[in-house]
C-alpha positions as CSV (number, residue, x, y, z in Angstrom):
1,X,-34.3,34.2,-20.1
2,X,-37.5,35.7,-22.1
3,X,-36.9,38.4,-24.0
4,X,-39.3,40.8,-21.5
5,X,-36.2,40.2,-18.9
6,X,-33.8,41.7,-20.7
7,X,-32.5,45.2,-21.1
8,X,-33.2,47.0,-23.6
9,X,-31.5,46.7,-26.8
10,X,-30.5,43.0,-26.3
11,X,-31.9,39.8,-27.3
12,X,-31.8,36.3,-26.3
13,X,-29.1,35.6,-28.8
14,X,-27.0,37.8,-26.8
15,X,-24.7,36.9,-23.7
16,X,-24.9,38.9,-21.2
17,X,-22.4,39.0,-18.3
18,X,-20.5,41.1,-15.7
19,X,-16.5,42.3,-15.6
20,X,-15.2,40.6,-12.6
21,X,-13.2,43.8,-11.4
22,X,-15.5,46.2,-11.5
23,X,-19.4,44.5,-11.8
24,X,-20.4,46.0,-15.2
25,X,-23.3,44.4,-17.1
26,X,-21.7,43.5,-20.7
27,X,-23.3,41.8,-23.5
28,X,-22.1,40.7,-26.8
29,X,-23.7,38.8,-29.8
30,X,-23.4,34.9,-28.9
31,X,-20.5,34.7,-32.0
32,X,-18.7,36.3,-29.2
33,X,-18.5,33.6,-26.9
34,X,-14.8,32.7,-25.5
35,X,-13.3,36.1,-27.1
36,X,-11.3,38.3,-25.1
37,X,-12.9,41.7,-24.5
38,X,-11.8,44.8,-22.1
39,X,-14.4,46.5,-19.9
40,X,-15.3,49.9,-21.0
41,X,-15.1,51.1,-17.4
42,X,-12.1,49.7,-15.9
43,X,-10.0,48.7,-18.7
44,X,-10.6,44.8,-17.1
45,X,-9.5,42.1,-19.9
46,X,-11.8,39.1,-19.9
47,X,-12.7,35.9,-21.6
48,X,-17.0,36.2,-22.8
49,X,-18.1,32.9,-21.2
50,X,-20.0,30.6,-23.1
51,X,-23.4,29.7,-23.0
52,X,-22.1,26.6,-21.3
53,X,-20.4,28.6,-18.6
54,X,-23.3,31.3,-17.5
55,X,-25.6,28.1,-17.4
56,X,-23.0,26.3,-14.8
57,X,-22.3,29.4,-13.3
58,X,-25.3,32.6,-13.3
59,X,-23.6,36.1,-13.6
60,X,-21.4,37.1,-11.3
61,X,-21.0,34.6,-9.3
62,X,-18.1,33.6,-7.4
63,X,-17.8,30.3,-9.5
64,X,-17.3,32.8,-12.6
65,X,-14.4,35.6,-11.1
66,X,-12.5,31.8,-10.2
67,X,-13.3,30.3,-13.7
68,X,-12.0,33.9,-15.2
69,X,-8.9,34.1,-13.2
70,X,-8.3,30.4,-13.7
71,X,-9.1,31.2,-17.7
72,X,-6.2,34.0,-17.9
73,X,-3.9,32.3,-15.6
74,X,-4.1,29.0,-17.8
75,X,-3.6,31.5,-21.0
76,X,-0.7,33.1,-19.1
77,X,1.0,29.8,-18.2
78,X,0.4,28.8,-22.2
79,X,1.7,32.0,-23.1
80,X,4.6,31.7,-20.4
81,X,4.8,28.1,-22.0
82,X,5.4,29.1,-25.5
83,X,7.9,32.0,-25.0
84,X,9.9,29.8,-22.9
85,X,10.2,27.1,-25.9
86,X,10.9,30.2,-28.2
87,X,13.5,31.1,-25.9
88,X,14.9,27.6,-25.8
89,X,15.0,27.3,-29.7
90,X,16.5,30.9,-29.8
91,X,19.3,29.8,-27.1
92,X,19.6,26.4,-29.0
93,X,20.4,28.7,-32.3
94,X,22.6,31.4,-31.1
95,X,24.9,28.1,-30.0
96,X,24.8,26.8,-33.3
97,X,25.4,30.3,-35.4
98,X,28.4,30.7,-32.5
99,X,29.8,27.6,-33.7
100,X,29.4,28.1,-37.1
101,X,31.4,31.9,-36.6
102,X,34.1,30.1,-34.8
103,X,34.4,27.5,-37.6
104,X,34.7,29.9,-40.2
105,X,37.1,32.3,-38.0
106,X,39.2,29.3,-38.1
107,X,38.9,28.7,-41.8
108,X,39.6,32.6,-42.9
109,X,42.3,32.3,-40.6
110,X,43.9,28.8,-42.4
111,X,43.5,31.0,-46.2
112,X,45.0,34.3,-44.9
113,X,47.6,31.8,-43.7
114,X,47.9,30.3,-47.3
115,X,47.1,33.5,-49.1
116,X,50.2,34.7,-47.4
117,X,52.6,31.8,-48.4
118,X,51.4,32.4,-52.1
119,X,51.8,36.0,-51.9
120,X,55.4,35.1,-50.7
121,X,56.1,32.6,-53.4
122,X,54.8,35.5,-56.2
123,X,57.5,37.5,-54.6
124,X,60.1,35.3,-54.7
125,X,59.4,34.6,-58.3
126,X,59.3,38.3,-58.9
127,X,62.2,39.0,-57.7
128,X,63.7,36.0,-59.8
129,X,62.3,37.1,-62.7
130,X,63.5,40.8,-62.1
131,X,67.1,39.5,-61.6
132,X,67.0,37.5,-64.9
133,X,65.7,40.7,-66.6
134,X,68.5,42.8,-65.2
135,X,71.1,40.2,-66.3
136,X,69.7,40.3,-69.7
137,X,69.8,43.7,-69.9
138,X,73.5,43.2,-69.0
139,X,74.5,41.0,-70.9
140,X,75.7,38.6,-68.2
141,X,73.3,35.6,-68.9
C-alpha cells in the first residue's frame, strides 16, 4: 500500500484492519500485531492480524471473520484447556488435604485417648499420695 492510499494519520508501518462485528476501520503500530484489542464502537474483542494474515486474507474478508472466530475459539478451548487441568490438580489436592485431616483426626483422637489414661494414672497416684499424707498425719503409718 503507498503511503498516498492511506488515511490520514497512518503510515505503512501501520496495520490497518476491520472489527468483524461491527466493520470499523482500526489501525495500530505493526508492534501490535497478534495483540488482543476491543473495538471502540462495539466493544468487539479481537486478535490484530499479522502482516502475514491481511496478505492471505485483504480486510474484511470472509477468510478473516473465520480466521478471527477460529483465533478466539482456539484461545477459548486453551483457556477451557487450562482451567480444566487447574481444576483437576485442585480436585487432585483437596483429596489429598482430606486425607491428611482424616489421618490426623485419627491421631488427636489416639493422644486424647492416651492423654486420658495418663491423666487417670496422675489421679490415682494423687489420691495415693493424699492417703499416705493423711496416714502420716495420723500417725497410722
Amino acid at each position: 500500500m503507498n503511503q498516498q492510499d492511506l488515511p490520514p494519520g497512518f503510515t505503512e508501518h501501520d496495520i490497518l484492519f476491520e472489527c468483524p462485528k461491527c466493520g470499523k476501520s482500526l489501525g495500530i503500530d505493526e508492534r501490535g500485531a497478534g495483540l488482543i484489542v476491543t473495538c471502540p464502537d462495539c466493544g468487539q474483542r479481537m486478535q490484530v492480524p499479522t502482516r502475514e494474515e491481511q496478505a492471505i486474507a485483504p480486510p474484511g474478508s470472509e477468510t478473516e471473520l473465520i480466521a478471527s472466530d477460529s483465533t478466539e475459539e482456539a484461545a477459548l478451548k486453551a483457556k477451557v484447556e487450562r482451567l480444566q487441568v487447574t481444576m483437576e490438580e485442585v480436585l487432585d489436592r483437596k483429596r489429598y488435604l482430606e486425607k491428611l485431616r482424616i489421618d490426623h483426626s485419627l491421631r488427636f483422637e489416639r493422644i486424647r485417648e492416651e492423654m486420658a489414661t495418663i491423666q487417670a494414672a496422675l489421679d490415682r497416684m494423687t489420691d495415693i499420695l493424699q492417703d499416705v499424707d493423711d496416714r502420716r498425719g495420723s500417725g497410722a503409718v
